[in-house]
Backbone as CSV, one residue per row, in Angstrom:
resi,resn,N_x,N_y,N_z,CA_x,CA_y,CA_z,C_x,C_y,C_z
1,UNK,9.151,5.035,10.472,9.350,5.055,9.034,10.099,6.336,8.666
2,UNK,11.173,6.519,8.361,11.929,7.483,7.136,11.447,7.791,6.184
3,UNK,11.882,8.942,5.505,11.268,9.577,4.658,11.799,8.830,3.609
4,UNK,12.701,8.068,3.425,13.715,7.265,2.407,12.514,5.804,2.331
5,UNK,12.078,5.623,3.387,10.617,4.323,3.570,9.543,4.696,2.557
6,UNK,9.112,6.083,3.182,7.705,6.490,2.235,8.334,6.789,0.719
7,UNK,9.206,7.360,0.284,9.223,7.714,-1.087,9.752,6.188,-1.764
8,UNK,9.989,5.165,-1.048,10.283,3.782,-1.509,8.858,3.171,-1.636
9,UNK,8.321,3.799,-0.864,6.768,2.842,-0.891,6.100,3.520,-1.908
10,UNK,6.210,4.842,-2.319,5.297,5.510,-3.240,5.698,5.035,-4.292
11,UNK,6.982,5.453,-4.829,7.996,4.537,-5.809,7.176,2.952,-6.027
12,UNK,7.548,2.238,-5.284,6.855,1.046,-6.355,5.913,0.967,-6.103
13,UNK,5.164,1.599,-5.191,3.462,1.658,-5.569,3.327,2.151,-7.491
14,UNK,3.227,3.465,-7.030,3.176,4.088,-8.416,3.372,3.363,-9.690
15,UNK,5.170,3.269,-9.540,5.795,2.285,-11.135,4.628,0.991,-10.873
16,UNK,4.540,0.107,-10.306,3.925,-1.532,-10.020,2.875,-0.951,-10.744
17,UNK,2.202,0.042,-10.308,0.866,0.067,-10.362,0.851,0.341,-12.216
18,UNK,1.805,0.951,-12.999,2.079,1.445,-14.658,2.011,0.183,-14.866
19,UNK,3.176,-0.782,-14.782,3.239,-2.075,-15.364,2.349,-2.902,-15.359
20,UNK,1.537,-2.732,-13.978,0.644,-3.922,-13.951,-1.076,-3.496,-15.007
21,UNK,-0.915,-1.966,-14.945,-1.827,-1.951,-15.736,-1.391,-2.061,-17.104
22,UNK,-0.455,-2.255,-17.537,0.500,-2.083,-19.363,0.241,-4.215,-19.437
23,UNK,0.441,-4.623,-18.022,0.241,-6.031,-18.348,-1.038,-6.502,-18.444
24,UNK,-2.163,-5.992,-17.971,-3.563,-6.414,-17.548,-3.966,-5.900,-19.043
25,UNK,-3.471,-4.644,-19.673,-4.048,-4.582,-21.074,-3.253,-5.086,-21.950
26,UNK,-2.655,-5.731,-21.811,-1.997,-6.837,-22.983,-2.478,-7.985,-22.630
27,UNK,-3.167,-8.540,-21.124,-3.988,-9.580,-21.659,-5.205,-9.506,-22.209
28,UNK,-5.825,-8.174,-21.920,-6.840,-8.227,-22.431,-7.194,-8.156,-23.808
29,UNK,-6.245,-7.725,-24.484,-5.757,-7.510,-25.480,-4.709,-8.745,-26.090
30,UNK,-5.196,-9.824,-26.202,-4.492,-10.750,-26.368,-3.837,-10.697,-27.984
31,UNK,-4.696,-10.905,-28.843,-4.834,-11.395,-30.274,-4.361,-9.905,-30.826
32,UNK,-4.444,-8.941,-30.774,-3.874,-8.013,-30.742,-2.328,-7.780,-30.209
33,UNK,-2.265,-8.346,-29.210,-0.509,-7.852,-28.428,0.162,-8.566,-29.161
34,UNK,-0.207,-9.989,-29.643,-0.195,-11.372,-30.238,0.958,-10.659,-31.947
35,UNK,-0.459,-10.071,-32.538,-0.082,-9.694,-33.817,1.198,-8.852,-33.482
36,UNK,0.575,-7.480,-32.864,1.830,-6.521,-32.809,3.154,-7.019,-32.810
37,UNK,3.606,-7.984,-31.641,4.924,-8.845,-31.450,5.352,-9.676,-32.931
38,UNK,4.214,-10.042,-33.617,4.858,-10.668,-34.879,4.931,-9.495,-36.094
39,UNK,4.038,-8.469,-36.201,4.576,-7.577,-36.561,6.098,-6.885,-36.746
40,UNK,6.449,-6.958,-35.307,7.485,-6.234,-35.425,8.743,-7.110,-35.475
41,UNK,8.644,-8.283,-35.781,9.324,-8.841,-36.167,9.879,-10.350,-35.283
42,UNK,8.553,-10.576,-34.205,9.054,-11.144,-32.973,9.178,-12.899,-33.929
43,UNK,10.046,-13.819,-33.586,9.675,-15.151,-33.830,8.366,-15.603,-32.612
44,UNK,7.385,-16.651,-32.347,7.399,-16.842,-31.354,6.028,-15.724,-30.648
45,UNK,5.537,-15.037,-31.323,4.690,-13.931,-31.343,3.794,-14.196,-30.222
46,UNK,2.933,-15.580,-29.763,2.411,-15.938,-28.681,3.103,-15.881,-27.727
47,UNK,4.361,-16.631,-27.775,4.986,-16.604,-26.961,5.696,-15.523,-26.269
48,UNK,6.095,-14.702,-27.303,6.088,-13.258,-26.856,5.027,-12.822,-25.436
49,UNK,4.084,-12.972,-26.156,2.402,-12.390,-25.992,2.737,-12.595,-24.481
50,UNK,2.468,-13.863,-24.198,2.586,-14.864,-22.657,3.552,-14.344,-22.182
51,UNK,4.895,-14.134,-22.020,6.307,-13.953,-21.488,6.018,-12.218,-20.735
52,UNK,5.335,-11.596,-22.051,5.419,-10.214,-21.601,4.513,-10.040,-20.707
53,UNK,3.142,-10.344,-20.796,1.938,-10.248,-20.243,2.109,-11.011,-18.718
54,UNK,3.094,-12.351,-18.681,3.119,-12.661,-17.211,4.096,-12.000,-16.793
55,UNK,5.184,-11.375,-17.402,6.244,-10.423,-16.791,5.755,-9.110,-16.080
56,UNK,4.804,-8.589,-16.987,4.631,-7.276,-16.719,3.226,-6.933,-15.669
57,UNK,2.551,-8.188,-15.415,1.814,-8.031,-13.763,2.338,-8.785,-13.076
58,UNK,3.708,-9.464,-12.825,4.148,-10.122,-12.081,4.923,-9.421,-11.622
59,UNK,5.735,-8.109,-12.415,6.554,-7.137,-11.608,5.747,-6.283,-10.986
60,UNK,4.495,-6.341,-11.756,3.900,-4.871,-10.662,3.104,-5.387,-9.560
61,UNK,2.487,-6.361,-9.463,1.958,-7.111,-8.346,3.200,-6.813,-7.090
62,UNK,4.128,-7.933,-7.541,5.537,-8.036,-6.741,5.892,-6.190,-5.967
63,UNK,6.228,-5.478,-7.130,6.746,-4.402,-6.837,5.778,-3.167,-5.284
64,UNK,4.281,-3.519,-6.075,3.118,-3.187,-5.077,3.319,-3.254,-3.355
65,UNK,4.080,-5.116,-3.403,4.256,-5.133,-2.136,4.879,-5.507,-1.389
66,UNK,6.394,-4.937,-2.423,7.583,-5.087,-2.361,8.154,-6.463,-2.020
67,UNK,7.763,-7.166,-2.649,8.014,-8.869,-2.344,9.367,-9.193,-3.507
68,UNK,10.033,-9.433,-3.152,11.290,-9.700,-4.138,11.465,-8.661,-4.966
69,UNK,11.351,-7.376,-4.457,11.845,-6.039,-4.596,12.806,-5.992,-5.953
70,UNK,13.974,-6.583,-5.605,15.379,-5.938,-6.526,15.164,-7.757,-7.820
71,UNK,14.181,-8.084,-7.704,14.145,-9.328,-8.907,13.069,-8.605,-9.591
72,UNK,11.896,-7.991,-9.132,11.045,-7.764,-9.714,11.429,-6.162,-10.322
73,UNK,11.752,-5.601,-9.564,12.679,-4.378,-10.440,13.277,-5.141,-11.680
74,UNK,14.415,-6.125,-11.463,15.211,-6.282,-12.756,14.087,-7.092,-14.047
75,UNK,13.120,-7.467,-13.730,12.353,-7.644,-14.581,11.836,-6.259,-15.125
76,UNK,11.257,-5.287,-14.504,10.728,-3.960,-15.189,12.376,-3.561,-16.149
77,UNK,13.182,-3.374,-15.635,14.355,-2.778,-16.031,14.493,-4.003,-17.695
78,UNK,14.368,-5.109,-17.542,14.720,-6.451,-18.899,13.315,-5.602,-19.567
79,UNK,11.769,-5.931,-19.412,11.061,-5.590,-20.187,11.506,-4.287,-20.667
80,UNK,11.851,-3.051,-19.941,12.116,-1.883,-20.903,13.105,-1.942,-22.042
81,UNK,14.237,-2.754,-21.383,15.545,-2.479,-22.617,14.682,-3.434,-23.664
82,UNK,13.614,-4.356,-23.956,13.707,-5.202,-24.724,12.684,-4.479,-25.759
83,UNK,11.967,-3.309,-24.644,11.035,-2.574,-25.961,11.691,-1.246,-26.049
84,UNK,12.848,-0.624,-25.246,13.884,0.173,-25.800,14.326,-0.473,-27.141
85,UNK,14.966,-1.708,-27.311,15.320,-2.627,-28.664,14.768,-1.954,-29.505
86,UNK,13.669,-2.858,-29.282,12.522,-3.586,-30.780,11.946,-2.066,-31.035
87,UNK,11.056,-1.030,-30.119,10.485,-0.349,-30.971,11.150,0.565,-30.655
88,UNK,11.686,1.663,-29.768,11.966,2.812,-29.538,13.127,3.532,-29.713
89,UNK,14.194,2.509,-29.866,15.800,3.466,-29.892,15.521,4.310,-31.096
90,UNK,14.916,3.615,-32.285,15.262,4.657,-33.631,14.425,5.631,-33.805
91,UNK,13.951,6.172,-32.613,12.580,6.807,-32.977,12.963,8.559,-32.178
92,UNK,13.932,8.655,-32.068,14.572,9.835,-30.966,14.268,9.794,-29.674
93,UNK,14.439,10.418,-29.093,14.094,10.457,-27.292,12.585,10.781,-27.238
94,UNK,11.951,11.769,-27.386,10.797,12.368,-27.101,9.376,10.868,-27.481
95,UNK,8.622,11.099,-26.306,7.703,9.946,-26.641,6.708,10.316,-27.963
96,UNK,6.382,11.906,-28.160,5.456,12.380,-28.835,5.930,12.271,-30.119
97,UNK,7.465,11.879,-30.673,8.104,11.703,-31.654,7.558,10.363,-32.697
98,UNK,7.093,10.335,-34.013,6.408,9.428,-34.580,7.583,8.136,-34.344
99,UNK,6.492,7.348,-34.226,6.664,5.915,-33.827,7.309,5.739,-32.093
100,UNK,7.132,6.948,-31.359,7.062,6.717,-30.287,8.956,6.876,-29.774
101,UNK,9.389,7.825,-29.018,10.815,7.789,-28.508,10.558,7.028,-27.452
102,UNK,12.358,7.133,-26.913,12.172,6.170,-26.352,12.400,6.677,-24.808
103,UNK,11.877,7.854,-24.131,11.928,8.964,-22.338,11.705,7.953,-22.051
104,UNK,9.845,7.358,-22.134,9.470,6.729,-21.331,10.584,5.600,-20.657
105,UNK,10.471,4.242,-21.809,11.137,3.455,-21.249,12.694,3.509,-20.548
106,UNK,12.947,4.639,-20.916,14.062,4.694,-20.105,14.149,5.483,-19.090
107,UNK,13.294,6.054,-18.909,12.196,6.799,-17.243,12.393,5.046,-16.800
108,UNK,11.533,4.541,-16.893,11.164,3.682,-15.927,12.398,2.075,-16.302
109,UNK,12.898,2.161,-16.873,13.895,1.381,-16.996,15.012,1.780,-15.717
110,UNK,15.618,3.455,-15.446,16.485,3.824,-14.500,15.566,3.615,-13.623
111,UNK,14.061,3.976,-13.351,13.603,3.640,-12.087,13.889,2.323,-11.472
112,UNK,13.775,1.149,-12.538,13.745,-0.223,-12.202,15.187,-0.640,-11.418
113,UNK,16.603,0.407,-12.167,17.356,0.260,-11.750,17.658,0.857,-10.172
114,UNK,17.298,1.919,-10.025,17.578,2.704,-8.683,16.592,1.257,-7.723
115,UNK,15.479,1.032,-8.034,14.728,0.274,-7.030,15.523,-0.788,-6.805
116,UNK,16.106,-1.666,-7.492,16.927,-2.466,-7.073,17.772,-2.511,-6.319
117,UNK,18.453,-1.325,-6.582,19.360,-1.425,-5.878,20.065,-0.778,-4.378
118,UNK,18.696,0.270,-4.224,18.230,1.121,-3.536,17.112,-0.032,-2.447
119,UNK,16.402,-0.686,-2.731,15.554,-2.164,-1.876,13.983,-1.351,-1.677
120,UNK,13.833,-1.821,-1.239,12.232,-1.837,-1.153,11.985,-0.702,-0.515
121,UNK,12.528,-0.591,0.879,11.952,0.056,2.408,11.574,-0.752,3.312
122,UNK,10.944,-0.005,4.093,10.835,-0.700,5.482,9.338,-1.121,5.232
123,UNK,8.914,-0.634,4.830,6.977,-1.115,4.603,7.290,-1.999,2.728
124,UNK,7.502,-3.464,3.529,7.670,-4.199,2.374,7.344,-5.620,2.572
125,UNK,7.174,-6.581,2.444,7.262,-7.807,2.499,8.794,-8.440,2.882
126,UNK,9.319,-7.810,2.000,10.702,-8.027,1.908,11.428,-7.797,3.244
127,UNK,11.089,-6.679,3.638,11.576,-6.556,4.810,11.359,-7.310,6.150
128,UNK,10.048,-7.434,5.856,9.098,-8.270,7.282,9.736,-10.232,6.980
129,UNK,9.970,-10.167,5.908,10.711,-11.513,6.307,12.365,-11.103,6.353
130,UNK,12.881,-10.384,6.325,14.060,-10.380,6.478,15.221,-10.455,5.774
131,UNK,14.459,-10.123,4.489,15.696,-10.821,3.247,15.826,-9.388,2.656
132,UNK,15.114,-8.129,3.071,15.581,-7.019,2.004,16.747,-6.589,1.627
133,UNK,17.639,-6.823,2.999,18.912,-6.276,2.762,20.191,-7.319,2.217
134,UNK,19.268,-8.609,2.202,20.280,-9.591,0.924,20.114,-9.336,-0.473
135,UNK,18.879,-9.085,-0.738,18.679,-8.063,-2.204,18.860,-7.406,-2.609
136,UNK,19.206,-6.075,-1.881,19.509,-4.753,-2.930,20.820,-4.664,-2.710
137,UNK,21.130,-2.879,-3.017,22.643,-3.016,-3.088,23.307,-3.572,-4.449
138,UNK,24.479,-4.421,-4.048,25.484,-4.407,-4.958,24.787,-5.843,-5.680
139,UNK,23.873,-6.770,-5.021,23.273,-8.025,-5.483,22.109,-7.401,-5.992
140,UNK,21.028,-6.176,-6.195,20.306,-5.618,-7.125,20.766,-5.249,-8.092
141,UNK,22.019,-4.527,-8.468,23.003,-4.155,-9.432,23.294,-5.233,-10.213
142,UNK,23.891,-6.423,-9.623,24.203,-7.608,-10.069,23.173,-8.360,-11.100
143,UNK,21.684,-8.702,-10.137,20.544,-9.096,-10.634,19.800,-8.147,-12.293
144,UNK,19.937,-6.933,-12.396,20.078,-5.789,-12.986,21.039,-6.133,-14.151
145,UNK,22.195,-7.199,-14.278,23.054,-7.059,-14.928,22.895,-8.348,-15.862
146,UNK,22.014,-9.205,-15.010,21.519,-10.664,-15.249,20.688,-10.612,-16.103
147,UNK,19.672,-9.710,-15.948,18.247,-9.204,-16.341,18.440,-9.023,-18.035
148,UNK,19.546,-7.859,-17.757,20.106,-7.374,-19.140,20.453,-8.716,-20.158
149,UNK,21.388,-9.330,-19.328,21.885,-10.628,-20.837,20.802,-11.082,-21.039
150,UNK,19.623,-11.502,-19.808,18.685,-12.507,-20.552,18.025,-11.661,-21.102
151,UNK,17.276,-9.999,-21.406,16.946,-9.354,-22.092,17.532,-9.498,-23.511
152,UNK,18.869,-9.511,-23.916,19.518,-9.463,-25.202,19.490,-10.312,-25.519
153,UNK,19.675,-11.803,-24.687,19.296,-13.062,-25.128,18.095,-13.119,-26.119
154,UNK,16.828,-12.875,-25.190,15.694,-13.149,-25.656,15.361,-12.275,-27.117
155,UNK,16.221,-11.291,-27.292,16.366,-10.500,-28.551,16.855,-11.130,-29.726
156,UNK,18.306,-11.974,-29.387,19.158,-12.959,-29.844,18.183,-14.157,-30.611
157,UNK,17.355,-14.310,-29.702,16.717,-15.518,-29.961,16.062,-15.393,-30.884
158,UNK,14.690,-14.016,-30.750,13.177,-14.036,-31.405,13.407,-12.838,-32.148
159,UNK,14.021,-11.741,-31.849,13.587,-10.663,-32.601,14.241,-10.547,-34.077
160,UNK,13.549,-10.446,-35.336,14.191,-10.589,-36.334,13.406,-9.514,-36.915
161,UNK,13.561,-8.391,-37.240,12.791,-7.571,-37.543,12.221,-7.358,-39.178
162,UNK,13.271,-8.189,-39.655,13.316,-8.317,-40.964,12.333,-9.743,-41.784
163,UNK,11.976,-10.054,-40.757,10.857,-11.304,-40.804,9.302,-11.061,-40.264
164,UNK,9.109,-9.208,-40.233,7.794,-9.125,-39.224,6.963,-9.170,-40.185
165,UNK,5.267,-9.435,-39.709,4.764,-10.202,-40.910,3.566,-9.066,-40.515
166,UNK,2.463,-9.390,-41.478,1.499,-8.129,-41.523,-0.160,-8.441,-41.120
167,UNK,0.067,-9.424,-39.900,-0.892,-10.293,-39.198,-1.924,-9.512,-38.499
């Protein structure tokens, strides 16, 4: 193992391990995550609810053990830009800034990106079947780029901020 192996394995240990707990308390937190999303203006507010909540332990599960590495990255990387969007761009950089800036998500938004495209490592799933090095690289970048439209899409679609209701 390389030292480029272990800081890949700590890497999505670590991030997997943020998301999957940001997803495990949004289910637990259902009727709550529920409102917030129609709050802020989401159409679709359940649906929100569901989309985010299976996104966001499905990347960190995935990411944990490096199983579709540079897909489950571009999912962390789509969930950040989509709450970069909705709550954080207007709020300045700093997280401690009222209504929350937007470091974080874009901390772990570039992480999502480097993991992609950078691959798992050698202590991965990914690797032990053989597909890591069809994933990252210039096809993590790519996937990364995919992530993004259907991120703006899904913005396109639901987010209307001017319709958030006081649920």
């Amino acid at each position: 193992m390389t030292s480029f192996d272990a800081a890949m394995l700590i890497l999505r240990v670590g991030v997997g391990l943020v998301i999957l707990a940001h997803g495990v308390n949004h289910a637990r937190g259902r009727e709550k995550t529920t409102n917030w999303f129609g709050g802020m203006g989401f159409r679709q507010a359940g649906l929100q609810w569901f989309f985010s909540t299976t996104v966001e332990i499905g990347v960190g599960v995935f990411l944990i053990v490096g199983l579709l590495n540079s897909l489950a990255a571009t999912g962390l990387v789509s969930v950040m830009f989509v709450a970069w969007w909705s709550v954080h761009r207007n709020n300045g950089f700093f997280i401690f800034r009222p209504g929350e800036g937007w470091e974080y998500v874009a901390t772990l938004g570039l992480t999502g990106v480097v993991m992609a495209i950078a691959g798992p490592g050698e202590i991965s799933i990914d690797n032990a079947l053989g597909i890591a090095q069809d994933l990252d690289g210039w096809v993590g970048a790519a996937l990364v780029a995919g992530g993004l439209v259907l991120a703006a899409g899904q913005l396109a679609m639901f987010f209307r901020p001017s319709e958030a209701t006081d649920t």
